[in-house]
C-alpha positions as a printed NumPy array, in Angstrom:
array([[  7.391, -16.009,  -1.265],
       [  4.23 , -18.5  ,  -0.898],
       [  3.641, -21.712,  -2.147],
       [  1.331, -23.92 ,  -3.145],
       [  1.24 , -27.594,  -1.85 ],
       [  2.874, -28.968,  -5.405],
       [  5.646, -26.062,  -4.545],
       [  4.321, -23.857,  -6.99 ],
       [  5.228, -19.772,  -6.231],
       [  1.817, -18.692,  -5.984],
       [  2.667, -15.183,  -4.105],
       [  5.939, -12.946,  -4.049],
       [  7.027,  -9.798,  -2.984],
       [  9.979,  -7.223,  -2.642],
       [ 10.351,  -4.811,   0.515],
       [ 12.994,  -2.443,   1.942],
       [ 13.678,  -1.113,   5.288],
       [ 14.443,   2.264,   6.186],
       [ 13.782,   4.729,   8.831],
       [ 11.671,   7.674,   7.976],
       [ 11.259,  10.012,  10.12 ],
       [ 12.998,   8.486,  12.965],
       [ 10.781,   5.11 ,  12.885],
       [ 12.022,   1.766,  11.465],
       [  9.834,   1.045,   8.628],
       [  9.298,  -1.795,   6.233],
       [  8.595,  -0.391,   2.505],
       [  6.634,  -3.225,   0.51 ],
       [  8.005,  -2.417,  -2.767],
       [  5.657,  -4.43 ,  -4.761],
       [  3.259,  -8.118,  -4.162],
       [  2.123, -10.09 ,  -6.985],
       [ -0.475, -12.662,  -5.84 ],
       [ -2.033, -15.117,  -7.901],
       [ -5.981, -13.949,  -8.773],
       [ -7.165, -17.261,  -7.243],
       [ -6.074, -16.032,  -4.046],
       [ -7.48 , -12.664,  -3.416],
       [ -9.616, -12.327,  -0.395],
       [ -7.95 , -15.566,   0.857],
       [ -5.345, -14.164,   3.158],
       [ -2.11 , -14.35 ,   0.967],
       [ -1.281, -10.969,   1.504],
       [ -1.479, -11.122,   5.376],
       [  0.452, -14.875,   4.887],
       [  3.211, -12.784,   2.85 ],
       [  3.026,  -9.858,   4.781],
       [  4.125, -12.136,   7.833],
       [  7.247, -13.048,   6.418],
       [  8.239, -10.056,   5.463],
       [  7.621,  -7.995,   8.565],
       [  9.891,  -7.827,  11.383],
       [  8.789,  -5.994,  14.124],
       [  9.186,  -2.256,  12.533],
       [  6.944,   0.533,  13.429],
       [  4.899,   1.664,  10.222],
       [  4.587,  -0.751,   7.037],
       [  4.454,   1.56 ,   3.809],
       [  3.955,   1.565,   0.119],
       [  1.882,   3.332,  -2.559],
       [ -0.81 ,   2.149,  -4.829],
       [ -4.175,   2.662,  -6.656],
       [ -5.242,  -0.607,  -6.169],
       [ -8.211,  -0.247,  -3.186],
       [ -8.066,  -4.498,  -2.676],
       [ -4.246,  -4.233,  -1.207],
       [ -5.043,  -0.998,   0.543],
       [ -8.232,  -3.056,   2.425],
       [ -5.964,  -6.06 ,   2.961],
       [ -3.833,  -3.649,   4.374],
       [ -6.151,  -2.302,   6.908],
       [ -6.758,  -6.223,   8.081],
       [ -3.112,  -6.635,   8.777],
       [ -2.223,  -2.536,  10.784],
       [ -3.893,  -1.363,  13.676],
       [ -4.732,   1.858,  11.635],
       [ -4.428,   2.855,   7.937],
       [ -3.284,   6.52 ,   6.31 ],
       [ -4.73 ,   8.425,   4.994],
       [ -8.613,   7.   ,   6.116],
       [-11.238,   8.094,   7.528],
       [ -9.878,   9.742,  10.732],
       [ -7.307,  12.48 ,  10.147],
       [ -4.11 ,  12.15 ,  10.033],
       [ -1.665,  12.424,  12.823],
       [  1.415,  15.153,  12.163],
       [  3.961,  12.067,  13.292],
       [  2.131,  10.225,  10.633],
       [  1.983,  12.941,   7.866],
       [  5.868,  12.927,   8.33 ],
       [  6.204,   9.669,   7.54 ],
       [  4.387,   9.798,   4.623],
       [  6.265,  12.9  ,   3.12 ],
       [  9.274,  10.718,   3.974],
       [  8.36 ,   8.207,   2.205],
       [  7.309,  10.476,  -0.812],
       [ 11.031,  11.672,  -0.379],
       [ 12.623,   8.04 ,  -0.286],
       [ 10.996,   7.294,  -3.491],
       [ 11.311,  10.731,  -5.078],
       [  7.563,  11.796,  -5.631],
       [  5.773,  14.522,  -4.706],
       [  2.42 ,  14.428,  -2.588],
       [ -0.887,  16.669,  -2.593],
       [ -2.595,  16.893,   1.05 ],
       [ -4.448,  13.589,   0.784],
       [ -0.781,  11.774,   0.516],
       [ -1.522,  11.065,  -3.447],
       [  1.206,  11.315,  -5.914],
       [ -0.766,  12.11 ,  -9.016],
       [  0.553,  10.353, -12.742],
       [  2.951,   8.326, -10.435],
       [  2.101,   5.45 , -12.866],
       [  1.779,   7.395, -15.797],
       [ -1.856,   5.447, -16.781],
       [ -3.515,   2.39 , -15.203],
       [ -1.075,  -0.095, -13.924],
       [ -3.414,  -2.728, -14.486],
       [ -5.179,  -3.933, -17.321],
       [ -8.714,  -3.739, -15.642],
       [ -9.41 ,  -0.915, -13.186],
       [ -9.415,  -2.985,  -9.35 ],
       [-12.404,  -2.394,  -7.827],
       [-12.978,  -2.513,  -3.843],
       [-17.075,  -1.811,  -2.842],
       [-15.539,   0.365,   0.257],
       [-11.853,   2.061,  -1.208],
       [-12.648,   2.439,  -4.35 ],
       [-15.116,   5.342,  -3.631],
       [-12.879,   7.05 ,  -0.653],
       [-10.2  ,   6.578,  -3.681],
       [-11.934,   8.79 ,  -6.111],
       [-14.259,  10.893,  -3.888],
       [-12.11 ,  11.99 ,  -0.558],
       [ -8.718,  11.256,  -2.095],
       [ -9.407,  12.124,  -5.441],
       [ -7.308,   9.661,  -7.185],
       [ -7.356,   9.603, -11.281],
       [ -6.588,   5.814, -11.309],
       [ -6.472,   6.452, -15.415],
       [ -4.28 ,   9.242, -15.531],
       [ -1.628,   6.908, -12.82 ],
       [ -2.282,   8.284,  -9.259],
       [ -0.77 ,   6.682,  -6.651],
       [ -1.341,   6.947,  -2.945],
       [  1.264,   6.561,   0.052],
       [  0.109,   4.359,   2.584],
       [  1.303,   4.027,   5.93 ],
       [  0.213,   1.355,   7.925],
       [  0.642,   1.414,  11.862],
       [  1.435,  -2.276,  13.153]])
């Protein structure tokens, strides 16, 4: 939890640990951050206090502004750009087992969310086209993709 300097909560968040696969993980369950502090490091900040030294940080999304804070806080992001590593890829499907989902070969759990989770489709000038072009992610129809983040 974050706060502001008149003690406000301003940032919060819920995480599990678990191994998957054989590798301590921390599972960020979900972050709410207050608007006025997007892009100003609150996630990283929050992120701090939750982590504790474990191998792979993981959750799933649609929303291509946590995945990029994501990728300033891990060494490397998956799925990206580079393919996938097979110690990585079971990771993810444990993941997709520890929160009982299902995932196509890019790691997306499609209708996860049902619809939109968010009132206003997030927008990221970088994710939001690998989102809908190389993962194909309906964020509309609720896709959702599992990230795992090497520290």
């Amino acid at each position: 939890m974050l706060k502001n300097e008149i003690g406000s909560i301003v940032a919060m968040s819920s995480n599990n640990r678990k191994n998957l696969s054989g590798m301590p993980s921390l599972i960020i369950e979900g972050v709410a951050i207050d608007p006025l502090l997007h892009g100003k490091g609150a996630y990283g900040k929050i992120l701090s206090e939750m982590y504790n030294g474990e191998a792979t940080i993981c959750f799933r999304t649609q929303n291509p502004r946590l995945y990029a804070a994501h990728e300033m806080y891990c060494h490397k992001v998956y799925p990206g750009v580079e393919e996938m590593p097979g110690a990585i890829k079971e990771i993810q499907k444990a993941l997709a087992s520890e929160l009982k989902c299902a995932i196509d070969k890019n790691g997306v759990v499609k209708g996860y969310y049902g619809s939109l989770f968010y009132g206003k489709e997030p927008f990221h000038e970088r994710i939001s086209p690998f989102f809908k072009e190389i993962l194909e992610m309906d964020l509309y129809k609720g896709d959702a993709v599992l990230v795992v983040g090497v520290k």
